[in-house]
C-alpha positions as CSV (number, residue, x, y, z in Angstrom):
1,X,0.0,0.0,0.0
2,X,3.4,2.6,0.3
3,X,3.5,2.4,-3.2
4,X,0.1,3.0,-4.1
5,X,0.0,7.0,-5.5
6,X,-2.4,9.2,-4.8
7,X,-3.6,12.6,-6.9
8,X,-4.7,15.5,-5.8
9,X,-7.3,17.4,-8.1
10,X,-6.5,20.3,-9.3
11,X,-9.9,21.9,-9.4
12,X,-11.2,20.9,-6.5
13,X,-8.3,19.2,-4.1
14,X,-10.1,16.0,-3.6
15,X,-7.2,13.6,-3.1
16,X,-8.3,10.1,-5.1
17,X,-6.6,7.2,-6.3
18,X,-3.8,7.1,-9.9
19,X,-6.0,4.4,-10.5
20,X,-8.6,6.7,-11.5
21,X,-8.3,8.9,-14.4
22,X,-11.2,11.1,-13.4
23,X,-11.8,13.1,-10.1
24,X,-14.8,11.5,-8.5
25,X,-15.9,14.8,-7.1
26,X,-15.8,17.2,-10.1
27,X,-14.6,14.7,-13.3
28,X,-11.6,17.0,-14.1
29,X,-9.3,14.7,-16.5
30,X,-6.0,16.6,-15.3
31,X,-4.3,15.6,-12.4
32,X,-2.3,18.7,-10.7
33,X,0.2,16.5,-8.1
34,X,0.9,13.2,-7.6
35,X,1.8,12.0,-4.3
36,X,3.2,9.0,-2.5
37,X,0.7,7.4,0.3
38,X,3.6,8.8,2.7
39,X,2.8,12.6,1.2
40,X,5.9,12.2,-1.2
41,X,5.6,14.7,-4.3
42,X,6.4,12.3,-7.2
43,X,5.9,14.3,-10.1
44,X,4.3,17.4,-11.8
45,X,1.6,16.6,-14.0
46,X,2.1,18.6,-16.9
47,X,-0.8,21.4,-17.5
48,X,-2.0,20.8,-21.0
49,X,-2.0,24.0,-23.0
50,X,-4.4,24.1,-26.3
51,X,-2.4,24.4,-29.7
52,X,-4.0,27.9,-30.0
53,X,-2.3,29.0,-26.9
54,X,1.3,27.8,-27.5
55,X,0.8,29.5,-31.0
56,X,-0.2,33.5,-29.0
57,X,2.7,32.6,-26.9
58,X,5.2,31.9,-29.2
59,X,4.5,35.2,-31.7
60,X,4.2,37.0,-28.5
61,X,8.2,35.7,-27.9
62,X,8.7,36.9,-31.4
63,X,7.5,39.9,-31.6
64,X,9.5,40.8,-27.7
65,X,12.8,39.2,-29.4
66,X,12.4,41.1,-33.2
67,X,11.3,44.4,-31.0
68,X,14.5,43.9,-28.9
69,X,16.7,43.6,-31.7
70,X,15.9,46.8,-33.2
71,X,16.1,48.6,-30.3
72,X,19.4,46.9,-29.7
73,X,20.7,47.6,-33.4
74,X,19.6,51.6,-32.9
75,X,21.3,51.5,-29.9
76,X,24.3,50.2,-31.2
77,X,24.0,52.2,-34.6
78,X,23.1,55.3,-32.9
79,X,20.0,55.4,-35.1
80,X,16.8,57.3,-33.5
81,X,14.2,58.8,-34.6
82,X,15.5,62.6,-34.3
83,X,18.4,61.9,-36.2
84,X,16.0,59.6,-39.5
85,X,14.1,63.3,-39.2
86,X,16.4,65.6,-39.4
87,X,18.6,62.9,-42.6
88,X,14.2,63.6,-44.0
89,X,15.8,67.1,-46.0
90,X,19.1,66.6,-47.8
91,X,21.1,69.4,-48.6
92,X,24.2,69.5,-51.1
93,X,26.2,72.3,-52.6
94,X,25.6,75.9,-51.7
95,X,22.4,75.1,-50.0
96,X,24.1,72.7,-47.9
97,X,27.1,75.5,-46.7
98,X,24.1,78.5,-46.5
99,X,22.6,76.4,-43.7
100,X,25.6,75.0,-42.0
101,X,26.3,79.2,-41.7
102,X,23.0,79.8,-40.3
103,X,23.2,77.0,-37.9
104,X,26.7,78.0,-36.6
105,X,25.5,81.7,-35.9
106,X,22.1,80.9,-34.5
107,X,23.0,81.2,-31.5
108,X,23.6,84.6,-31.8
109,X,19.5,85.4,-31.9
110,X,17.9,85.1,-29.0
111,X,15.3,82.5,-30.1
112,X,17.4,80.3,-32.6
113,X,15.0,78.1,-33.5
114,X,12.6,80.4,-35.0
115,X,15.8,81.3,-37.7
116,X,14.5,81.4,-41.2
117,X,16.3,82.6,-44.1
118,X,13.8,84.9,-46.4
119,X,16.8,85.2,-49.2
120,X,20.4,85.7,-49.6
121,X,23.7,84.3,-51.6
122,X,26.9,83.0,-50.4
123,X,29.9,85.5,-50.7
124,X,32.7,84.9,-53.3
125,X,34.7,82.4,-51.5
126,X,32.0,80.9,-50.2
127,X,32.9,81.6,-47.0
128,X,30.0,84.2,-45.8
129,X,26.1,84.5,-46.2
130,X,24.8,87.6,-47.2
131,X,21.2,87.1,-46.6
132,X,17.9,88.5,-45.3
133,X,16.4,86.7,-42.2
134,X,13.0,86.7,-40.1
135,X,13.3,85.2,-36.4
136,X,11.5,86.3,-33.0
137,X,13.6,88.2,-30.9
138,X,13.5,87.9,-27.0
139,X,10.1,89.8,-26.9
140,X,8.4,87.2,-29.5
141,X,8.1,89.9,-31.5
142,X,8.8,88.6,-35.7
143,X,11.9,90.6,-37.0
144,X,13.4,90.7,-40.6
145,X,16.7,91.9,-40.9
146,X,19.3,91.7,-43.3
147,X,22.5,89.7,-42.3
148,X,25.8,89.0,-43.1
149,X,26.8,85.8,-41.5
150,X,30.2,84.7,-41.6
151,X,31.7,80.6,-41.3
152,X,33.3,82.2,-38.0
153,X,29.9,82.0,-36.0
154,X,28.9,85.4,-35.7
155,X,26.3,87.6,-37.9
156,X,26.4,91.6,-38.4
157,X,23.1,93.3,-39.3
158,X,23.9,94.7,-42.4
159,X,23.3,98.7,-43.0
160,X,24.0,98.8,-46.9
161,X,21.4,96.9,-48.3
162,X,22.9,95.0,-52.0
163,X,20.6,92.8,-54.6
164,X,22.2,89.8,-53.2
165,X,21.1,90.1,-49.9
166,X,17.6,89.6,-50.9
167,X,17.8,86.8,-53.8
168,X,15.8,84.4,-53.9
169,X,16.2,82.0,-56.6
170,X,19.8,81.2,-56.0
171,X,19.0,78.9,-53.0
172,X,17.0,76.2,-52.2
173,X,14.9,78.3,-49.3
174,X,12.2,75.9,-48.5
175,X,14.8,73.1,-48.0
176,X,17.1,75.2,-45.8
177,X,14.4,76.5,-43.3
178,X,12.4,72.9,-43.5
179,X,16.3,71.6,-42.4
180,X,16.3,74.2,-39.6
181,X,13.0,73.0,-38.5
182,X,14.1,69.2,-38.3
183,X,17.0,70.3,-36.5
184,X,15.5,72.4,-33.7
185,X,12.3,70.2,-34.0
């Protein structure tokens, strides 16, 4: 009689004989324990899980580990989403060196990030922006001045006002103030 096993229902904790495959007090099929006559744990019945189950679980597992490994590859890659928005304009030539200018003397308005460039044309060498800007100044108040903006980071507001200042059709406008607004977001 030691070795005669005993289950325990899972349901409803009636303890009845292995000999039984049903519990006689609520017919549950699934045994939860199975114990020696001494109170000895034996083994685990396994809990049966339906095929529909073990599918949810394993996309679930896919979807954690696919969602992991591109977090882990921007992480690694330095990718993020500020950096895909502000890569959304591309710049090249003189429309790429106008606003690398105006970026590097933006800080010398109060409110940077409300920089736009109206018009304007890069000086000889390339080396300067003579151009015509709007931006709010430390009152919100909407200013348009003309500029001369130099590689060095600083801008003078210019009091001779030449045709160049004011061009419009030698830059790509729209795609330097859309890059401005990426970059300060």
């Amino acid at each position: 009689m030691n070795n005669q096993t005993t289950i325990v229902c899972y349901s409803c904790g009636t303890v009845y004989s292995s000999d039984l495959n049903f519990c006689p007090q609520c017919a549950c099929p699934t045994p939860s324990q199975v114990y020696t006559s001494a109170g000895v744990q034996l083994q685990s019945a396994p809990g049966k899980i339906s095929k529909k189950t073990a599918t949810v679980i394993f996309v679930c597992v896919l979807i954690a580990a696919a969602l992991a490994a591109i977090w882990g590859a921007a992480a690694l890659f330095g990718t993020s989403c500020d950096s895909e928005r502000a890569d959304r304009v591309r710049l090249d030539g003189d429309d790429l060196i106008a606003y690398e200018i105006i970026l590097g003397c933006a800080d010398e308005f109060d409110n940077p990030e409300t920089v736009r460039i109206l018009g304007g044309e890069l000086g000889v060498d390339k080396d300067c922006l003579f151009c015509y800007i709007q931006y709010e100044d430390a009152y919100g108040k909407r200013v348009k001045e003309y500029y001369f903006l130099d590689k060095a980071g600083w801008g003078i507001v210019s009091e001779e006002v030449y045709p160049w200042y004011s061009s419009t059709d030698v830059l790509d406008l729209d795609g330097i103030n859309e890059k401005l607004e990426d970059y300060y977001g």
